[in-house]
N, C-alpha and C positions, 0 to 999 in steps of 0.2 A: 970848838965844841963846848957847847955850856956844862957848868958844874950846875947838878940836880941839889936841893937843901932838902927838900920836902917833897915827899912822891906820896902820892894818892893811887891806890888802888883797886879799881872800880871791879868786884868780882859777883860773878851771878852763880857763885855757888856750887856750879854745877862739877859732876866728877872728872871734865875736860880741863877743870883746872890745873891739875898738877904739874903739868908742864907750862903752864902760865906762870906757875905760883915761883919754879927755878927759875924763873929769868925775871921777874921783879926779885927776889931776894940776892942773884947777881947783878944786878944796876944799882941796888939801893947800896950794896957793900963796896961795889966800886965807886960809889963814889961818897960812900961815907953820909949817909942823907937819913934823913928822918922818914920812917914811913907809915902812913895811915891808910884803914882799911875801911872803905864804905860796899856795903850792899840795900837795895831797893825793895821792898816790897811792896806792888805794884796794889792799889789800893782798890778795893772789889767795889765802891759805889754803883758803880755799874749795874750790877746785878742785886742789887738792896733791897730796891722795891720786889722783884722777883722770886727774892727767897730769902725767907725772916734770918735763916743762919749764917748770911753771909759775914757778918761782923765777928761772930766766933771763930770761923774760918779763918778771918782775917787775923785776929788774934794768936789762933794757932800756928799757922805761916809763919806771924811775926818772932811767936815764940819760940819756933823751930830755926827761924834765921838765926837769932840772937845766940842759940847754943851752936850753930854750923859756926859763926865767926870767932866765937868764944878759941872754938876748937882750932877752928884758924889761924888766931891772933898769937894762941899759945905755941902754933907750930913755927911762926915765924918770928918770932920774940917779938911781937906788938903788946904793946902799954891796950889795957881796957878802956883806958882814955881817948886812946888814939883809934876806936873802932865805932863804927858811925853804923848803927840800921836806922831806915827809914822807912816811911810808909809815903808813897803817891806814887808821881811819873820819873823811872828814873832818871834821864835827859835832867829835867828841874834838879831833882838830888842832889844826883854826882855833881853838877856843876856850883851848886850853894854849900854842899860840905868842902868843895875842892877851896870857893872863896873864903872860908872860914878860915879853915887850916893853913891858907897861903900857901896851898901849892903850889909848884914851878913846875910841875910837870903831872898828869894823871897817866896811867897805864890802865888799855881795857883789855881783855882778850877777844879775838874773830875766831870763831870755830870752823869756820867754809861751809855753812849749808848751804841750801841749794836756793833756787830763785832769786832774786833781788839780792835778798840777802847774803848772797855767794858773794857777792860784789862787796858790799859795805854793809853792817846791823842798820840798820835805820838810827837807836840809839846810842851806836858810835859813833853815824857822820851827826847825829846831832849837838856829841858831846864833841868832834874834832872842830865843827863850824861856829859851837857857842863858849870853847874854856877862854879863857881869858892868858893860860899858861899852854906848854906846850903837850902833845896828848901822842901817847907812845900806843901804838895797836899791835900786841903780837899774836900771834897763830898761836892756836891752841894744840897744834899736833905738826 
């Protein structure tokens, strides 16, 4: 069984995390590993030309991410250093914070909804088919 140094953990925020968030903070203490926390803010371009506000929007998102992970980081003793928001497609992200940081291992969570998605997120199997380290998927419930 590999020993983890650096676990990345790739969280979308959302309130299905809690039971995510107790089984990264058990992996990381068993094995004694450093860990960092990235979230994605999915970048509105899209919709730009459509609607003048969208870059405020996006700012405000961004702004609200920033305080969600803050509150996070503090709940799980992460360094502010070690806490990563972004803005684009998260797939790219997580996998360019994960390079940075030298992770050996990323953790995302699967919530089980319904369709396609029951099966695999789309941007899980993206992140399980592109990390370069190994990629831990746990259930959200």
């Amino acid at each position: 069984m590999p020993s983890y140094k650096h676990v990345l953990f790739a969280t979308d925020l959302t309130d299905e995390n809690h039971h995510i968030v107790q089984k990264v903070q058990k992996l990381v203490e068993s094995y004694g590993a450093k860990l960092s926390l990235v979230h994605v803010v999915e970048h509105l371009a899209a919709i730009a030309y459509s609607y003048m506000g969208s870059v405020d929007v996006e700012e405000q998102l961004l702004e609200e991410a920033k305080k969600q992970m803050a509150k996070l980081a503090g709940e799980m003793g992460v360094d502010e250093k070690d806490t990563y928001v972004e803005v684009g497609h998260p797939k790219t992200e997580i996998l360019e914070v994960a390079k940075t940081v030298k992770a050996d291992l990323i953790m995302v969570g699967s919530h089980g909804r319904s369709g396609i998605t029951a099966i695999i997120g789309s941007t899980t199997n993206a992140i399980i088919h592109g990390a370069e380290c190994d990629v831990l998927v746990v259930r959200a419930k």
